[in-house]
C-alpha angles and dihedrals in degrees: 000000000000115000089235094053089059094059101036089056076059096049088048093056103046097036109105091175152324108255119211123207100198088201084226098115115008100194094053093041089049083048090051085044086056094042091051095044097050096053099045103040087145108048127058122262114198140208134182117274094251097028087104098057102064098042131089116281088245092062096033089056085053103048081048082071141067128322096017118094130168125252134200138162114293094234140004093263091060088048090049089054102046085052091045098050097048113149114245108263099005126120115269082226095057103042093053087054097057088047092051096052092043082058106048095043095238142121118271096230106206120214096208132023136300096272079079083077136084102240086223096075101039099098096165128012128184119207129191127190104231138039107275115233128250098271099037088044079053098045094049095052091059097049077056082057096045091040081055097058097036089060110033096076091038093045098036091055089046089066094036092052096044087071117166093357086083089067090072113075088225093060087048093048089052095043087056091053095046093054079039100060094036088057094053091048099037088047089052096056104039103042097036089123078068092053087113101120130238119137093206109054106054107181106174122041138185117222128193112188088204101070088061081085130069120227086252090072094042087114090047090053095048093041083066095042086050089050098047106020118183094017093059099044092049081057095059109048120124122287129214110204119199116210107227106185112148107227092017118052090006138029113260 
């Protein structure tokens, strides 16, 4: 077995989420950093390789602590894929987060609000209309995690299996309904504590990568999933995000 593939099994199983400064508003991101690292001091948060560096000096000094580590892509073809596969118009950072949270089969956990988030990828959100507490805030990032590892195989050999199809912007058009659709009913059923209202804090959102695309570049997508196979499709599973803002979506 590759040396890589051992530690990256690790990384899997002590990974509770990818966190994602969006380096919009330094103060309030440094105040999610703290929240997040007070309430998983024993499971791994992690964060892309170059994330730091182009953040301020104060994040950067937190995600430099526990339980912060950094993550990258077990091996060059992963990384060739993710660069390969960037959305049109989307930050490289971002995009490498989300990656990087498809793959490893975790929740991307957002350090700000939705607005963060290109409105194209965001397929099922759950508000609330209060800041959750502490332990509800807990339970429902793990049922991200768990949300993370019921979909990726599912959602992965959907891709692998659609095959030429996805060259044709209909099929790619479909594929994008059908995710779609599974997100809302699967969302339903698995967040309905959250079923609280609210239309303005949305805590808990559903991302599909592949609505980061138009149907126009369908040929140009599944030119990348034909070239790398396996690595790219890991890389566009469905993502659930969970909102961290102290005083708004959880209590501070």
């Amino acid at each position: 077995m590759n040396h890589w593939l051992l530690e990256f099994i690790v990384r899997v199983k002590n990974l509770r989420g990818v966190i994602y400064p969006p380096g919009q508003d330094p103060e309030a991101e440094l105040a999610a950093l703290k929240w997040v690292g007070s309430k998983f001091r024993y499971r791994d948060i992690g964060y892309s390789l170059h994330l730091a560096e182009s953040r301020s000096p104060a994040v950067a000094k937190r995600l430099a602590g526990s339980p912060y580590v950094p993550v990258d892509f077990p091996s060059p073809e992963f990384a060739r894929a993710c660069e390969r596969m960037l959305p049109p118009g989307l930050s490289a950072e971002l995009w490498t987060a989300m990656a990087l949270a498809s793959l490893h089969a975790c929740p991307l956990v957002l350090a700000g609000t939705e607005e963060a988030l290109p409105r194209e990828a965001v397929i099922f959100r759950v508000t609330v209309d209060r800041a959750l507490d502490a332990a509800s805030a807990k339970f429902h990032l793990r049922v991200c995690d768990y949300a993370a590892v019921d979909w990726f195989q599912e959602m992965t050999g959907q891709l692998l299996k659609a095959g030429a199809n996805l060259e044709r912007a209909e099929a790619m058009l479909q594929l994008l309904r059908e995710r779609r659709e599974f997100a809302l009913r699967d969302g339903e059923k698995r967040f309905w504590r959250l079923a609280e209202g609210g239309t303005e804090r949305a805590v808990v959102l559903t991302l599909d990568p592949l609505g980061l695309w138009g149907a126009d570049q369908a040929e140009a997508l599944f030119a990348a999933i034909r070239e790398f196979g396996a690595p790219a499709a890991a890389l566009l599973s469905l993502v659930p995000a969970f909102c961290v803002v102290p005083g708004f979506t959880v209590e501070g």
